[in-house]
C-alpha positions in Angstrom: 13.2 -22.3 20.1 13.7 -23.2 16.2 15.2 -20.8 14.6 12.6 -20.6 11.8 10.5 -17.7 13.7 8.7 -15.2 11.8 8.3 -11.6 11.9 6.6 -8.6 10.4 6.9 -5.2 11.0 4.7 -2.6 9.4 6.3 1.2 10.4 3.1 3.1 10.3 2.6 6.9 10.6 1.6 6.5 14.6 2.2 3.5 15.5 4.7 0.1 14.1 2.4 -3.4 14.3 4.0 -6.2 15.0 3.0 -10.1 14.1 5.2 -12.8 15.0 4.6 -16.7 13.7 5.5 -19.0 16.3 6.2 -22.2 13.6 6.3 -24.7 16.9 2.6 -24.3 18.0 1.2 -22.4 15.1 0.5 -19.2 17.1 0.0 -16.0 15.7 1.3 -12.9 18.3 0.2 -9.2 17.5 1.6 -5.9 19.1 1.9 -2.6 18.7 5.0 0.0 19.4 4.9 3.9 19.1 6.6 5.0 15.5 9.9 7.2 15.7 9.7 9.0 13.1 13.0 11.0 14.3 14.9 7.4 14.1 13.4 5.4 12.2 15.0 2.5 13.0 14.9 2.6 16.7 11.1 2.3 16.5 11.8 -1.1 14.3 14.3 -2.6 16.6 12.0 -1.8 19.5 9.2 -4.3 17.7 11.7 -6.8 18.3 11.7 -6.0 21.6 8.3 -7.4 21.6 8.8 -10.6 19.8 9.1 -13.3 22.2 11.8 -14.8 20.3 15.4 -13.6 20.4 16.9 -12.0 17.1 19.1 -14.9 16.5 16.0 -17.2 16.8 14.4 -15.5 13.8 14.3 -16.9 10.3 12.4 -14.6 8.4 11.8 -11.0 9.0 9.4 -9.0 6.7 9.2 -5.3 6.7 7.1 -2.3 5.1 8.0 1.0 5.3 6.6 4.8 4.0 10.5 6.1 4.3 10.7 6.5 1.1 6.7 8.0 0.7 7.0 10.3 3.2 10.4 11.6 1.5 8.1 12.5 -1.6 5.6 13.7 1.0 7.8 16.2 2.3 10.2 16.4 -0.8 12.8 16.0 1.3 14.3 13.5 -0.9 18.2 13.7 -2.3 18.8 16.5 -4.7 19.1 14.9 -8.1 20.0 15.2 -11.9 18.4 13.2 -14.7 20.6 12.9 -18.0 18.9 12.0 -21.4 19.6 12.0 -25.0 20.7 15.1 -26.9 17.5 16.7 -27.9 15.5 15.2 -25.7 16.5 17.1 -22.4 12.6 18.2 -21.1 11.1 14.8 -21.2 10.7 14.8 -17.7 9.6 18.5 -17.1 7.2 18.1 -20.1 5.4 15.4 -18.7 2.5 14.4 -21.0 -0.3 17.1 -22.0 -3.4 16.2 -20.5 -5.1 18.2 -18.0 -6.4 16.6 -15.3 -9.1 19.5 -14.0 -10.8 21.1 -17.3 -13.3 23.3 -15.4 -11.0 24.7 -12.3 -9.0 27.9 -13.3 -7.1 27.6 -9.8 -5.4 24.1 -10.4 -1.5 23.8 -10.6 0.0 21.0 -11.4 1.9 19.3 -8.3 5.5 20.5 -8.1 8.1 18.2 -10.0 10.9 16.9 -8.0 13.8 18.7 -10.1 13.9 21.9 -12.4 15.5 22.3 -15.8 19.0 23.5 -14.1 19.0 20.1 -12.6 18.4 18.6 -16.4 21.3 17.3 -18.5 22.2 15.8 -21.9 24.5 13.5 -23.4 25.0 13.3 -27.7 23.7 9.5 -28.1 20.6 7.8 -29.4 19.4 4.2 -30.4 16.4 3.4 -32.7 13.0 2.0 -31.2 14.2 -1.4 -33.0 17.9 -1.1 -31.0 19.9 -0.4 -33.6 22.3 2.7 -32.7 21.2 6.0 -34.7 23.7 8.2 -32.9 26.9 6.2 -31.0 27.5 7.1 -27.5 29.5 10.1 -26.9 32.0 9.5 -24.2 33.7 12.7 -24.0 30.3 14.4 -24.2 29.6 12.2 -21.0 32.5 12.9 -19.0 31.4 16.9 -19.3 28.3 16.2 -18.3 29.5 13.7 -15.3 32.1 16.5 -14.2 29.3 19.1 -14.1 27.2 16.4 -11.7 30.1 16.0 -9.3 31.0 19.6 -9.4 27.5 20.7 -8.6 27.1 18.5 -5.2 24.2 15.9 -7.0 23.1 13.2 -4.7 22.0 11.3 -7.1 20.9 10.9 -10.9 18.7 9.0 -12.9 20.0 8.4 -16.6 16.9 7.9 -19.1 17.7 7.7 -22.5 15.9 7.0 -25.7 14.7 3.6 -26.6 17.2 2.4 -24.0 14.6 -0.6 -23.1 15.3 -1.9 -26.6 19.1 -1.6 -25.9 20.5 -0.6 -22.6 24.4 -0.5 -24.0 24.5 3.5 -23.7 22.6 3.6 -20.3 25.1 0.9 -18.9 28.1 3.2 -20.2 27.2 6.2 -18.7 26.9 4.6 -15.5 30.6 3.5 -15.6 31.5 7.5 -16.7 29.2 8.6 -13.7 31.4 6.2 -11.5 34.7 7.2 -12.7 34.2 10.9 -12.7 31.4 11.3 -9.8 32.3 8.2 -7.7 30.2 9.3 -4.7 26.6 9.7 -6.3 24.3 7.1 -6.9 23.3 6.4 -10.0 19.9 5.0 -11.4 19.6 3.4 -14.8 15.8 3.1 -16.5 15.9 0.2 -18.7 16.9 -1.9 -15.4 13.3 -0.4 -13.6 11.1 -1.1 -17.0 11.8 -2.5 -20.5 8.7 -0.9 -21.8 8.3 2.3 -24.2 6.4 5.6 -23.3 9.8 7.8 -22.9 8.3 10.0 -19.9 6.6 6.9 -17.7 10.4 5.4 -17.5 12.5 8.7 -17.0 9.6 9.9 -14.2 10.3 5.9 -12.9 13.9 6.3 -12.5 13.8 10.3 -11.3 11.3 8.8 -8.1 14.3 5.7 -7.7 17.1 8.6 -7.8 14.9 10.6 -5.5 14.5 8.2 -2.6 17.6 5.9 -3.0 20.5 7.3 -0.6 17.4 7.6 1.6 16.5 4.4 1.6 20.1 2.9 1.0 21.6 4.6 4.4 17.9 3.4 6.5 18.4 -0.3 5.5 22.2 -0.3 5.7 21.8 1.4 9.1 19.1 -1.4 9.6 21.0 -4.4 8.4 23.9 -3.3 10.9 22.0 -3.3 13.9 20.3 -6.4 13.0 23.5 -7.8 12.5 25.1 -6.4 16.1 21.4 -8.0 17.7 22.5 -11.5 16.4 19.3 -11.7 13.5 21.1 -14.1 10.6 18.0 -14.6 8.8 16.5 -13.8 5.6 15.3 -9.7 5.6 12.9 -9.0 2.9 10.7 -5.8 2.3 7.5 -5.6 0.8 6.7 -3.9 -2.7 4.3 -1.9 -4.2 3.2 -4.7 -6.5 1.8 -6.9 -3.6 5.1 -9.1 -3.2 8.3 -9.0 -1.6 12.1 -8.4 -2.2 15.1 -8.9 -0.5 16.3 -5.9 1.5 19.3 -5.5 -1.2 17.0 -5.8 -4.0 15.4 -2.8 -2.3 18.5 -0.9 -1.4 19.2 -0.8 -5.5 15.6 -0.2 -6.7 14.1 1.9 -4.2 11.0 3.1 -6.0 9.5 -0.8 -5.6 9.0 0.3 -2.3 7.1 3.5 -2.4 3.6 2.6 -2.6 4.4 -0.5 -0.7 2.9 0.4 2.7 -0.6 -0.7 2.4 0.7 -3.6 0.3 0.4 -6.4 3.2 -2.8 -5.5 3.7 -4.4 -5.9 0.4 -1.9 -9.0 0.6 -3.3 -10.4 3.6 -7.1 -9.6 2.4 -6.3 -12.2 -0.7 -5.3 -15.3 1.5 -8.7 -14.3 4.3 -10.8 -14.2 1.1 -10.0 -17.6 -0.1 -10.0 -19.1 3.3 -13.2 -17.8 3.9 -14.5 -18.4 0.7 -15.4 -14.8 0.1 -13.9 -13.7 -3.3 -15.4 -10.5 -3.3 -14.0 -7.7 -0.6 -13.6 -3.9 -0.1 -10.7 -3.6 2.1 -10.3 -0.3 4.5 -7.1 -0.2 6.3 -7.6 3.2 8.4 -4.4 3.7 10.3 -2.6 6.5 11.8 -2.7 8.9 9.3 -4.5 7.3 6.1 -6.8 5.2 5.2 -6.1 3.0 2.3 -9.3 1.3 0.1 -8.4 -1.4 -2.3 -10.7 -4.4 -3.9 -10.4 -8.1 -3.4 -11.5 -9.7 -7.1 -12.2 -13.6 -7.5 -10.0 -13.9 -4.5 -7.1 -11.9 -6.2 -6.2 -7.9 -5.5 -6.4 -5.8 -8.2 -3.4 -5.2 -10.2 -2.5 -2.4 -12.3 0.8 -2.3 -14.9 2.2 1.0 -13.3 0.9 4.0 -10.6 1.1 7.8 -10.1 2.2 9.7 -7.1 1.0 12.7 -6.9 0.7 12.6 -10.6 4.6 11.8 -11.5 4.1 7.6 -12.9 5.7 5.2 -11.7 6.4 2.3 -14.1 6.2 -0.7 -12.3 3.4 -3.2 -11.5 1.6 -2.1 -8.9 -1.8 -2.9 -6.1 -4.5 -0.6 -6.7 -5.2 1.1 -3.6 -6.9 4.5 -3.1 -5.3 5.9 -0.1 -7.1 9.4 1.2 -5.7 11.6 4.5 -8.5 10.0 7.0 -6.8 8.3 10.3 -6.9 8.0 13.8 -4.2 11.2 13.9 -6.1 13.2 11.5 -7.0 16.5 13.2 -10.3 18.3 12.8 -9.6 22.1 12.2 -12.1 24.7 10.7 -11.7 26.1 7.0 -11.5 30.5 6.1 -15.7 29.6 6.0 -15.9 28.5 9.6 -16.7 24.9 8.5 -15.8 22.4 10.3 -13.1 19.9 8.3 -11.2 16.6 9.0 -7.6 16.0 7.7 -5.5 15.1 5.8 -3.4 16.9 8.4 -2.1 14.6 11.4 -0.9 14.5 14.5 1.4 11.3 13.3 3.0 9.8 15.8 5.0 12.5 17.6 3.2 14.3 19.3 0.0 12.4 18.3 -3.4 12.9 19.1 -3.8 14.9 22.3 -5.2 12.2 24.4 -2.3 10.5 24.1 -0.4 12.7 26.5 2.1 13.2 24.5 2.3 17.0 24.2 -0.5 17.3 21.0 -3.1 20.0 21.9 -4.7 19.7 18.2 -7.8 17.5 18.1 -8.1 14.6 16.5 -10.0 11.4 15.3 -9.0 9.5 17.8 -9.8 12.4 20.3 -13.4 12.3 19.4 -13.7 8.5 19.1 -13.3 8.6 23.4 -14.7 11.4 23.6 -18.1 9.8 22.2 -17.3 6.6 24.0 -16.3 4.5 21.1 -12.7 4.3 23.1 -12.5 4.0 26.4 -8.9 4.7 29.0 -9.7 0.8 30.6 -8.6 -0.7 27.1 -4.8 0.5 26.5 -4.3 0.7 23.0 -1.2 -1.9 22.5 -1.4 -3.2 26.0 0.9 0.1 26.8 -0.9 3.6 25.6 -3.7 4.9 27.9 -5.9 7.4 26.9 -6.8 10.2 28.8 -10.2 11.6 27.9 -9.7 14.9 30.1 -6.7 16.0 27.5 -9.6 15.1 24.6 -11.9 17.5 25.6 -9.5 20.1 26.5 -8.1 19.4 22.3 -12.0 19.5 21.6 -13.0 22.3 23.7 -12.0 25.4 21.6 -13.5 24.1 18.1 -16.4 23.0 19.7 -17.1 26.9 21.3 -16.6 28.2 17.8 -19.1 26.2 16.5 -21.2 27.1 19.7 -21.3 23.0 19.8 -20.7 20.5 22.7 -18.1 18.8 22.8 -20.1 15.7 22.5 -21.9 16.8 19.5 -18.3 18.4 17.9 -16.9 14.7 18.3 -19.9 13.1 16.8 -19.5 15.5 13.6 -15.8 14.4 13.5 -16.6 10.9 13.4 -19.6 11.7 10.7 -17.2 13.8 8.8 -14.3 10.9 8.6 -17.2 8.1 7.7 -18.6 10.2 5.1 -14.7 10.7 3.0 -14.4 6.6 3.8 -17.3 6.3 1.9 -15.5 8.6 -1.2 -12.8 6.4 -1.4 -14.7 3.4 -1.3 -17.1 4.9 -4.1 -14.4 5.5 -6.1 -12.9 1.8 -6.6 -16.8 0.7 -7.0 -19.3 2.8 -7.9 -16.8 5.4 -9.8 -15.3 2.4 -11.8 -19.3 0.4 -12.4 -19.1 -1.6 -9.6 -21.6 -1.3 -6.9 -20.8 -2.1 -3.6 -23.6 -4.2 -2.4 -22.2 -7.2 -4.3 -19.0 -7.5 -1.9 -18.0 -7.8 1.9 -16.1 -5.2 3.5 -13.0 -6.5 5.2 -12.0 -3.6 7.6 -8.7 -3.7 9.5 -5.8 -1.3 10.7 -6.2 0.8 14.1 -9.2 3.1 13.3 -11.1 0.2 10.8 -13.7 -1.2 13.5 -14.7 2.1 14.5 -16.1 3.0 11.2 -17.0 0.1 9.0 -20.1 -0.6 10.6 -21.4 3.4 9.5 -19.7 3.3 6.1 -21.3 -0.9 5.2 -24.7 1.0 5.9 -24.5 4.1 4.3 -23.2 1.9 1.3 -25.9 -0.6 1.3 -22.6 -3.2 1.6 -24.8 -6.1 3.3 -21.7 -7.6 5.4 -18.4 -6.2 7.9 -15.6 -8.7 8.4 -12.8 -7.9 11.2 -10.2 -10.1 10.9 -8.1 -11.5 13.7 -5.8 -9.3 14.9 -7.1 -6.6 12.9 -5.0 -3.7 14.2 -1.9 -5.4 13.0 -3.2 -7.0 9.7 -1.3 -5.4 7.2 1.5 -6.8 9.1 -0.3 -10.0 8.9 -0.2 -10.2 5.1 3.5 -9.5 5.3 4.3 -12.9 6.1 2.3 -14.2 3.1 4.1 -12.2 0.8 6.2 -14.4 -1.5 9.3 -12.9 -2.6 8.7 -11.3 -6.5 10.6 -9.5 -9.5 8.6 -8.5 -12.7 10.2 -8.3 -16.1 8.6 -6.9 -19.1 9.4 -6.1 -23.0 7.7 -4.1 -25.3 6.5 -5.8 -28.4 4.1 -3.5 -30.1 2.6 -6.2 -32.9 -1.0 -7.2 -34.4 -2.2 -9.9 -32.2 -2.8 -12.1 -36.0 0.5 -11.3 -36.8 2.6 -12.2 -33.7 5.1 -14.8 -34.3 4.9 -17.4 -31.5 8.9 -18.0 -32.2 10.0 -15.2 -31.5 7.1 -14.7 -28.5 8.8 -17.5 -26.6 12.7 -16.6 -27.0 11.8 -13.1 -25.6 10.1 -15.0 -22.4 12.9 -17.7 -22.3 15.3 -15.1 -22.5 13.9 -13.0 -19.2 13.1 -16.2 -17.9 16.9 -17.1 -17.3 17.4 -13.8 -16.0 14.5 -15.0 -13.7 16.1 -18.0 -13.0 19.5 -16.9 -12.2 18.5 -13.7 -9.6 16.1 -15.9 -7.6 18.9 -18.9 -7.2 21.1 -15.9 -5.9 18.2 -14.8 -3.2 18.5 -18.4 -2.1 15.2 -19.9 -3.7 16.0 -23.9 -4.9 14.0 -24.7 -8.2 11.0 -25.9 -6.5 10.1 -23.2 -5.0 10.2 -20.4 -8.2 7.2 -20.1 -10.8 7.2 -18.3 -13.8 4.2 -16.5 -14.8 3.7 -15.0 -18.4 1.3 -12.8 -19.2 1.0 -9.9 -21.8 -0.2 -6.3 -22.3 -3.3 -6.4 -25.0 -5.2 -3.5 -26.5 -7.8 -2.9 -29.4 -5.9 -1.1 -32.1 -5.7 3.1 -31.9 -6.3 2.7 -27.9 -3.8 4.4 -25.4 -4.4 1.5 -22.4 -3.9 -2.2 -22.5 -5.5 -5.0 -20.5 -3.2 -7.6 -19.0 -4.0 -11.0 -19.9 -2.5 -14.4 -19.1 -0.2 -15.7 -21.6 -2.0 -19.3 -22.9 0.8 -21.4 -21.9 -0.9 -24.8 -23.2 -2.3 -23.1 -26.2 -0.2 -24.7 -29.6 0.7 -21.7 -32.0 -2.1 -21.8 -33.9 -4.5 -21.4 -30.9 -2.6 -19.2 -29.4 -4.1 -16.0 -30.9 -7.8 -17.1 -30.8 -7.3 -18.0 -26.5 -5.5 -14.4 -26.1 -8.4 -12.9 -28.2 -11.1 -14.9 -25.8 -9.0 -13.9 -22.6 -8.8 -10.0 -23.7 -12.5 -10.0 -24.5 -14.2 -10.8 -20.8 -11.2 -8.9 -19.0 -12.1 -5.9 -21.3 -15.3 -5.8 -20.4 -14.5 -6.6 -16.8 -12.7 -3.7 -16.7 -14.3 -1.1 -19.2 -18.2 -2.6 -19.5 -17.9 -3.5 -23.1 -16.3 -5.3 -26.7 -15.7 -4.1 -30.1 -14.7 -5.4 -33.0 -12.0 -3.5 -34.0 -8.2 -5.3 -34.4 -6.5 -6.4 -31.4 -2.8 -5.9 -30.8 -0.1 -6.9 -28.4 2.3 -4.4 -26.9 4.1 -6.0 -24.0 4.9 -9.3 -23.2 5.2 -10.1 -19.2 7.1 -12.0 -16.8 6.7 -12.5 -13.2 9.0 -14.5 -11.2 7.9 -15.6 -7.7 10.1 -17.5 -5.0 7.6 -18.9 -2.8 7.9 -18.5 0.7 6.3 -20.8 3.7 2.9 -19.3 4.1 1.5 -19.0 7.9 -2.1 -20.6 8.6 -4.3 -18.9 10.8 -5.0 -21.4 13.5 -8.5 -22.4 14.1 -10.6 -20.9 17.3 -11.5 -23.4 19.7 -16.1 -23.5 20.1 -17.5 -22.5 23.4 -18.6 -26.0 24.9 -19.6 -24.0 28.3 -20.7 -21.3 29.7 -22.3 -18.4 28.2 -20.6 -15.1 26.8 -21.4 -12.6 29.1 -20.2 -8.4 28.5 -17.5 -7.6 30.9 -19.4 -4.0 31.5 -20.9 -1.5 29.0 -19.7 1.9 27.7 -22.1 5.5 27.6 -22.0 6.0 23.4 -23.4 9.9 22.5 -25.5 9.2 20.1 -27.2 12.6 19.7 -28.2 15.3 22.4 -31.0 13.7 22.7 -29.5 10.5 23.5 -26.2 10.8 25.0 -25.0 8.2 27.2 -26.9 5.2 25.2 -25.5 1.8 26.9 -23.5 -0.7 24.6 -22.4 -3.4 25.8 -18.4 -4.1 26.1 -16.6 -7.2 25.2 -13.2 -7.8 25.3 -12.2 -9.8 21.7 -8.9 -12.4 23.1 -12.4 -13.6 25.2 -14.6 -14.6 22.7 -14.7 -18.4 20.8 -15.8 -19.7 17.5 -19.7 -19.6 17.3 -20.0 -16.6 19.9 -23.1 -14.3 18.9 -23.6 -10.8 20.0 -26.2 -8.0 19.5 -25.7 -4.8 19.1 -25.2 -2.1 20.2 -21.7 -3.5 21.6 -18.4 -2.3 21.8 -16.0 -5.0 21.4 -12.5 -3.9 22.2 -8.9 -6.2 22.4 -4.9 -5.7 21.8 -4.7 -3.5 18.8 -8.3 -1.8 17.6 -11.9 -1.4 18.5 -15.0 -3.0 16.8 -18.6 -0.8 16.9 -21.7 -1.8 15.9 -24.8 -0.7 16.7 -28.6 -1.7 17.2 -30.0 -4.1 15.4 -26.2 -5.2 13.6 -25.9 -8.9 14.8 -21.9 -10.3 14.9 -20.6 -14.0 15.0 -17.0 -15.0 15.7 -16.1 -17.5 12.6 -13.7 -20.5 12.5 -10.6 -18.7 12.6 -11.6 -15.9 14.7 -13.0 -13.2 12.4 -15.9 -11.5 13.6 -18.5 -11.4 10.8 -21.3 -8.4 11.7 -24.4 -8.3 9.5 -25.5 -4.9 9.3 -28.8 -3.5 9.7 -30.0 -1.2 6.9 -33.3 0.0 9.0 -31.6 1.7 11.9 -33.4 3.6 14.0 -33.5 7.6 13.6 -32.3 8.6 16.6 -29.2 6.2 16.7 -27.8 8.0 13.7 -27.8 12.1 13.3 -27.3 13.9 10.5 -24.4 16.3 10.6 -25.6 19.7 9.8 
């Protein structure tokens, strides 16, 4: 077999999809293995176990990963220090003033990651211009280095003023650190973000220092089994801003990694949109333990110039998804009012929902999903994982008699419950931001996606469901369209009349060559890197900027009038109007991209006989009134290009389910995708209201 196989793994909260490119005939495989979330890298070398390649027959392996997520989860991250300038020591704890919740006298904001013990100050400081104010104070340093190794630090993350304008002083206290605390790894800011706003970069490099020796030990650990297994290829892990890096990119700048789990999804849902020519989406990836809603515009995800978790920024470009506690694992539980509530607790993926039969006794998603008869035990999920509907009613059973409920009509409110917090998230990327929903498709993938979509498209008034091929696995999918990426930015706060194209170009030919020089190192020849400039823009007196492209043909002259035009329609785009008022620049943008070989989805062959029959049917509980309501059951590996089905129908395959309903009519597309067109008259008595 040539040794230019493909793989991606995607480590979920339950379970780790798998999607393997086989370059001689084109195929696309998909697979699923149980997450170990107590070794984390035993669950990924057991997805190679699936592969039907050999490790050394692999030439690419992508690979996404919430390690360093769930370490801010559970703030179980390294115990760390952050060292600024003299005088400026509570930047971080500080934080900016604005309250998020005016009206709620209960709300506290989210713990930080540090406290002020952990806070630490060095006598330097450098001018926003670069110029040094205050020269660096070695001996000042060493103290402070001395009292990090003394005190047992992990790591630290070393923020000091205006060090994006010059990074000398940052760069020396790294070699004090080294000298004096040789064992604790050290993040710099100005090599996560060149840009101003003091507290965005020191809460950037605090998250990097936070997560590092998590992440550094995980891949080494990985990388040395990979190596034992025989895999030579190129390893690369996907980022937070929709690309990819190589794996020792990551080891060194961890926090590109933490919002990168629902990255090849959103990926994935770019390359579908333009091969279907639908340049409009709402993607819903519901997996094990979230479900992540992000927006396909013009055929390109939305990007935003930085993110928040959990309300601590993180500096770096970014994909905006909206991610909300709402899986398959998610367990239904009843609040101090006796209300019945679903999530953001999970069952995860040990010991995961109880009809699993893997020890879990709390009910879940997934528990009511076969207990209504969306799931069924004849369909293993994976190929491997049967589900046992006796240990779902047994979860369901004591909730259910506290609500004086059936279990039936307990599973049914679950399922209502989940759908109607999709619909939250999915209002708040469109209708919370001036966008209404009926103008796109909604692309559903991930585990739980085809069990809902059908419910939330209806409720939204969103006209059309797409499930693409392979759907459970997608995000895994989009993985292995994920070029490899690295951003570079410099602030250049300036009048947008008054910007000197001169000097405009040597700052991009200068990060450029940077650029140039780090992807030749990742093994990228020239033909295969692009340079793309854009820049930060902003009506004067505002606090945000839009990001527009940089003209590149534009002459000097023009150059300000095609910025102006550009920040114009993306302003209101994005914010539903134009002034008048001056425009100004503030950063100017680079992203370098080393392109990688993208996979095509291979074409599904036309039924030219025969007639597409269901393989049995499945008793849905619609209501008490209507509990065992017949839909038919399909099996999706069966169907061709051009198939039609009516609903109601259950159409079930390797990695996910598809539900719709009566009167919703479905057609399998060119490359496999089943496009449902929903019906906004349903009858009353196939949907209940919840009370």
């Amino acid at each position: 077999m040539s040794t230019t196989s493909r793989l991606a793994i995607d480590v979920g909260g339950t379970f780790t999809d798998v999607v393997e490119l086989l370059p001689d005939t084109g195929e696309l495989r998909f697979d699923k293995v149980p997450t170990t979330p107590d070794a984390p890298t035993r669950g990924v070398i057991n997805a190679f176990g699936v592969a039907r390649a050999a490790m050394p027959e692999i030439g690419m392996f992508t690979h996404g990963t919430t390690l360093g997520l769930n370490a801010l989860l559970t703030r179980t991250g390294a115990r760390t220090a952050v060292i600024g300038t003299k005088g400026f020591r509570d930047v971080y704890l500080l934080g900016r003033t604005d309250r998020r919740t005016n009206y709620d006298i209960t709300y506290r904001k989210p713990a930080a990651l540090l406290e002020r013990y952990d806070t630490y100050e060095v006598t330097e400081r450098v001018r926003f211009d670069g110029t040094v104010h205050t020269p660096f104070d070695v001996e000042d340093a060493r103290r402070v280095a001395a009292l990090i190794a003394a005190r047992g630090y992990q790591s630290v993350a070393v923020a000091f003023l205006h060090s994006y304008a010059a990074p000398e002083h940052e760069l020396r206290m790294r070699e004090v650190l080294e000298e004096t605390a040789p064992g604790v790894a050290v993040t710099l800011s100005h090599e996560l973000s060149r840009e101003y706003r003091e507290y965005e970069r020191t809460s950037t490099a605090v998250l990097d220092a936070y997560v590092k020796p998590i992440v550094h030990r995980y891949l080494r650990s990985l990388e040395g089994e990979l190596a034992a297994g025989g895999f030579h290829g190129r390893f690369l892990m996907t980022r937070s801003g929709g690309g990819a890096m190589t794996a020792l990119a990551a080891r060194e700048q961890p926090v590109s990694l933490i919002l990168s789990g629902p990255a090849g999804g959103v990926i994935g849902a770019a390359a579908l949109s333009r091969l279907l020519d639908r340049p409009n989406l709402i993607t819903i990836d519901m997996g094990g333990t979230s479900l992540d809603a992000s927006l396909i515009l013009d055929s390109e995800p939305v990007l935003y110039q930085g993110a928040e978790f959990e309300q601590m920024p993180i500096n770096t470009p970014s994909l905006y998804i909206h991610t909300i506690g709402a899986g398959g694992g998610s367990i239904a539980w009843l609040d101090e009012a006796g209300a019945l509530q679903v999530g953001p607790q999970s069952a995860g993926a040990a010991p995961g929902p109880a009809s699993y039969g893997r020890g879990g006794t709390a009910p879940t998603f997934t528990d009511a999903a076969l207990a209504i008869g969306y799931l069924g035990g004849e369909t293993p999920l994976g190929g491997r994982l049967t589900l046992d509907a006796s240990l779902a009613d047994k979860a369901l059973q004591p909730v259910a008699a506290a609500l004086g409920m059936s279990v039936q009509g307990l599973a049914r409110g679950i399922i209502r419950i989940s759908n109607t917090k999709i619909m939250g998230a999915v209002r708040a990327i469109t209708v919370e931001l001036g966008r209404d929903p009926k103008d796109f498709a909604l692309l559903s993938f991930g585990g739980g996606g085809g069990l809902v979509a059908v419910d939330v498209a209806r409720d939204l008034g969103i006209p059309t469901v797409i499930v693409p091929p392979g759907q459970g696995a997608f995000s895994a999918f989009g993985m292995l369209m994920a070029d490899v990426q690295h951003d570079f930015a410099r602030t250049l706060v300036s009048p947008l009349a008054g910007l000197d194209p001169a000097a405009v170009d040597a700052s991009y030919r200068e990060m450029e060559a940077e650029a140039q020089a780090l992807l030749s190192e990742e093994g990228f020849g020239e033909g295969s890197r692009t340079m793309v400039r854009s820049l930060d823009v902003r009506y004067a007196g505002q606090e945000h900027s839009v990001t527009v492209p940089f003209p590149a043909d534009a002459d000097a002259a023009d150059m300000a009038g095609a910025v102006e035009t550009s920040f114009a329609r993306l302003h209101e785009r994005q914010y539903g109007h134009v002034m008048d008022d001056p425009i100004e620049v503030t950063t100017l943008r680079l992203r370098a991209v080393g392109a990688v070989d993208k996979p095509a989805l291979p074409p599904v062959a036309a039924r030219t006989s025969g007639e597409l029959r269901p393989e049995g049917a499945r008793a849905v509980y619609l209501s008490d009134d209507r509990p065992d309501a017949p839909y038919a059951l399909y099996t999706r590996e069966a169907l061709l290009a051009g198939d039609v089905i009516e609903g109601p129908a259950v159409i079930a395959e390797h990695t996910a389910t598809t539900v719709l309903h009566a009167g919703d009519g479905l057609v399998v597309g060119s490359y496999g995708e089943l496009v449902i067109s929903v019906n906004h008259q349903t009858e009353p008595g196939d949907r209940e209201v919840i009370r």
